[in-house]
C-alpha positions, 0 to 999 in steps of 0.5 A: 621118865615121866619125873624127868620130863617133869623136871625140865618143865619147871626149869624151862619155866623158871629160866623163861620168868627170869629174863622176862624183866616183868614188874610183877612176876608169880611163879607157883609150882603144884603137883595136883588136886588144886585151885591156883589163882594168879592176879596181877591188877596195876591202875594209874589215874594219870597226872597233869604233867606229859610223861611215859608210862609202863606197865608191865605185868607177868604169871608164870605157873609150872603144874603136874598132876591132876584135876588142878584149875589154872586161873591167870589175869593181868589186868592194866588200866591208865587214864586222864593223861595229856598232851606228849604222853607215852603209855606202854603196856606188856601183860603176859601169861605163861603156863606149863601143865603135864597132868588130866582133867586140868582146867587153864584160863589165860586173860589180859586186859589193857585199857589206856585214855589220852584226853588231850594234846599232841605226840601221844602214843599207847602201845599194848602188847599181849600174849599168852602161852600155854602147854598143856600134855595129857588126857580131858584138858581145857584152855582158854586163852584171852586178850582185850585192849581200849585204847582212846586219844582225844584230839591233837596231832601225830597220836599213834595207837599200837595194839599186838595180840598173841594167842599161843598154845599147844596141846598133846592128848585125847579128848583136849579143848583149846579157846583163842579170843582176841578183841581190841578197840582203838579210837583217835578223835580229831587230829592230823597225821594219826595212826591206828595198828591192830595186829592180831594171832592165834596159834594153835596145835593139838596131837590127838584124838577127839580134840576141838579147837575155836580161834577168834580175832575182832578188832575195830578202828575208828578216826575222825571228828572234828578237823580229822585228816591223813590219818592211817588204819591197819588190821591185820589178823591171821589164825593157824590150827593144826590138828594132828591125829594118831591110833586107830580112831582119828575122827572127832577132832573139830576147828573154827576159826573167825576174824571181823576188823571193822575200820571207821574213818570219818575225817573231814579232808584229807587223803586217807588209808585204811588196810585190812588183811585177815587170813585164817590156816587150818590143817587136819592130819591122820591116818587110819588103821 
């Protein structure tokens, strides 16, 4: 059964990569006692001429058996476009571990800087997802995004964050950390979006869980005016114990949005909603 289950595993790995339609794809499969590295790193300095940019940047890492450390990075950086540019960003990280005493770090980073001109948009999207089933595992997952347009008018910066993990087993730690900045100088009629979660689920005992989102908006400057903000940040842990002992299992969860608007005149809005679920289930014997 266990060899079976295995085996899906890889499968469901494989197929999920295959319609990602990633840039950059590494797929390694690892049955133990190893050290695995996956590092995607993509920089464009940018041009004199508008255009659209993507950046697209994927890990998939399928592994059973022991005391393995699953290290994944994506890493995007653009800079010094101008006016009527559009940057998108996609960094995702994806990792199926059945074993013991594994070790799994998830992290991307998104930077992107517009220094000039009208009708820019930088849209970053990260996500993690991470599976881990067995005893004495660990996993971290991370996301930062920059993002920065100086002056102009209608700029928009998206910035969407996804933390997704679950965990089966006794004596497991789970880390969750969102953080993005965003930052529009000057303007009329800019939009910031921040959209932040972490989702997480452990079935077990003894297990610890710690959930963080923090996110800062500033608008303004010179002639600044009817711009927008939204922070929106949510964190959900489920804990669920089993056997005779169901104490031990602990969660911690955070959220900080901070929203600067300076402009000048103008009718402004700014919207922050942060929201945090915990549940702690067992029963005892």
């Amino acid at each position: 059964m266990k060899y079976i289950l295995a085996t899906l595993l890889v499968m469901a790995a494989l197929i999920a990569s295959a319609s990602a339609g990633s840039s950059s794809i590494n797929i390694p499969i690892n049955w133990g006692n190893n050290l695995i590295t996956q590092n995607n790193v993509i920089v464009n300095e940018g041009t004199v001429l508008p255009g659209t940019y993507t950046q697209d940047l994927s890990n998939t890492a399928v592994v059973v058996g022991n005391h393995n450390v699953v290290t994944q990075t994506n890493t995007a950086d653009i800079s010094n476009l101008v006016a009527f540019s559009s940057v998108y960003q996609k960094l995702t990280n994806l990792a199926v571990v059945v074993g013991n005493s594994n070790m799994v770090s998830q992290s991307n980073s998104a930077t992107a800087s517009i220094d000039s001109g009208f009708l820019n948009s930088i849209t970053q999207i990260q996500t993690n997802l991470g599976v881990v089933v067995g005893n004495y595992n660990y996993l971290t997952q991370t996301n930062n995004a920059n993002a920065q347009i100086l002056g102009g008018l209608g700029n928009s910066v998206i910035q969407d964050q996804r933390n997704l993990a679950v965990q089966v087993g006794t004596f497991n730690g789970m880390n969750q950390f969102n953080g993005a900045y965003a930052d529009i100088e000057g303007g009329f009629g800019n939009k910031i979006s921040q959209d932040q979660r972490n989702l997480g689920v452990q079935v077990g005992t003894f297990n610890g869980m710690n959930q963080h989102n923090g996110a800062k908006a500033y608008e303004g400057g010179n002639g600044a005016s009817l711009s927008i903000i939204d922070q929106d940040q949510a964190n959900m842990g489920i804990e669920a114990g089993m056997g005779w002992i169901l104490s031990g299992n602990s969660l911690g969860q955070t959220n900080n949005a901070v929203a600067e608007d300076d402009a000048q005149f103008g009718h402004q809005v700014v919207f922050q909603d942060e929201s945090n679920l915990g549940m702690l289930i067992g029963q005892s014997h």
